[in-house]
C-alpha positions as CSV (number, residue, x, y, z in Angstrom):
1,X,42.1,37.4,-10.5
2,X,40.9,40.1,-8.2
3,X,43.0,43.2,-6.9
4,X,44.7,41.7,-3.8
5,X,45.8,38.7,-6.1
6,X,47.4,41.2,-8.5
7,X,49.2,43.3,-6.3
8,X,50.2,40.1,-4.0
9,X,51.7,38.8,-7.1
10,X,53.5,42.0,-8.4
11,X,54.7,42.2,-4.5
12,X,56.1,38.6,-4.9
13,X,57.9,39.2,-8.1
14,X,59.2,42.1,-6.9
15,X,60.5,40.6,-4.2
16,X,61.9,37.3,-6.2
17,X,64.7,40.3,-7.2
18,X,63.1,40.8,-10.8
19,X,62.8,44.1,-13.1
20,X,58.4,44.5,-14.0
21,X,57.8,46.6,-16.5
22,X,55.0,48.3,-17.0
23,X,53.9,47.5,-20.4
24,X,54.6,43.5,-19.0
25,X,52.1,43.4,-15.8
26,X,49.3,45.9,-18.4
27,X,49.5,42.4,-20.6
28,X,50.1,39.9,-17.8
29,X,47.0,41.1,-15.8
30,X,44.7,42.6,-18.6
31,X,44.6,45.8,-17.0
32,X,45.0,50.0,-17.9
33,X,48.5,51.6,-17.1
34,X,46.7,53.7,-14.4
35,X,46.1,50.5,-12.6
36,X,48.6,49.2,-13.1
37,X,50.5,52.8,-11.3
38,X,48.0,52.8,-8.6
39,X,48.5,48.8,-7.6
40,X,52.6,49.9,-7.4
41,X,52.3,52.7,-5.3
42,X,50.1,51.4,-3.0
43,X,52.7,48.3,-2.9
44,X,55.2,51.4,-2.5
45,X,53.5,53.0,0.1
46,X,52.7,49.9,2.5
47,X,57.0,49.4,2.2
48,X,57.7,53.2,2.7
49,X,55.2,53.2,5.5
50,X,55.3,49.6,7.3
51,X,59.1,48.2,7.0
52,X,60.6,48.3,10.4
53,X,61.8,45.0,10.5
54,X,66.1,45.3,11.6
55,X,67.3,42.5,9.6
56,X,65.9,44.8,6.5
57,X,66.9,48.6,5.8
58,X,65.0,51.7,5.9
59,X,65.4,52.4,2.9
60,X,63.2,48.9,1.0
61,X,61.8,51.2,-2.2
62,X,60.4,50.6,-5.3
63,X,63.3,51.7,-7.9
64,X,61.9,53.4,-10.7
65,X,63.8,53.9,-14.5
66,X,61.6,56.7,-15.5
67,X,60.8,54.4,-18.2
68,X,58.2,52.2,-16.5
69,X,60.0,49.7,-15.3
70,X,59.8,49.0,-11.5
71,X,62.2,47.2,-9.2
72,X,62.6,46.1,-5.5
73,X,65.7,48.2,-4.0
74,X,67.6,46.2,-1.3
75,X,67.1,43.3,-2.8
76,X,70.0,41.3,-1.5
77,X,69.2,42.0,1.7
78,X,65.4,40.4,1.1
79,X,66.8,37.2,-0.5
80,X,68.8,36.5,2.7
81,X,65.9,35.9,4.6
82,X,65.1,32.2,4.9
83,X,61.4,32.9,5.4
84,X,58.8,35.7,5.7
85,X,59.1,37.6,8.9
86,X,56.4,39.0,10.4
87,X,56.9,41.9,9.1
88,X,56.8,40.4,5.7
89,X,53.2,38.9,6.7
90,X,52.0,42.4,8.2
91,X,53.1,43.8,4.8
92,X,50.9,41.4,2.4
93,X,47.7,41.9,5.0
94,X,48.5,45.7,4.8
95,X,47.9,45.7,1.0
96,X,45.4,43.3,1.0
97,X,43.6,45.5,3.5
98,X,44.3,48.6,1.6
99,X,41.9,47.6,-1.5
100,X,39.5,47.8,1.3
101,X,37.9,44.2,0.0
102,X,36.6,41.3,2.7
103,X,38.9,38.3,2.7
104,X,37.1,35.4,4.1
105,X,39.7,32.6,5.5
106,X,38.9,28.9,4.8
């Protein structure tokens, strides 16, 4: 599994409502806890930066525990939606683009 596929898969767990530890996505994906760290805050960033969609708030965060555990804030309001927006979309291309790796489209 390359990069995007990790963080597009922490992404859709996050956004399935659920609590990802740290130590879970290190064994999960095989990977170092600075990776790990890195692939959430650029997930982080692309939501702090990109989410203007109205039907979701200002506010869509990565919550934090201070004890490695990460979770989607706002939740509820993303499990209303009955299917990706745009602005969903623009937000998996935006961290696909930011490992800065070619996709090629079948």
């Amino acid at each position: 599994m390359n990069s995007q596929q990790r963080m597009l898969t922490i992404f859709l767990h996050l956004l399935s409502g659920k609590q990802l530890t740290k130590r879970e996505l290190m064994v999960a994906f095989g990977k170092k806890e600075s990776t790990i760290q890195r692939d959430i805050g650029y997930i982080e960033e692309v939501l702090l930066n990109e989410v203007v969609n109205p039907s979701l708030p200002n506010t869509v965060k990565i919550k934090r525990d201070g004890r490695g555990s990460y979770q989607l804030q706002h939740i509820e309001d993303i499990n209303n939606l009955e299917r990706l927006t745009d602005t969903d979309i623009l937000i998996f291309l935006k961290i696909l683009n930011s490992t800065r790796v070619e996709v090629v489209w079948n």
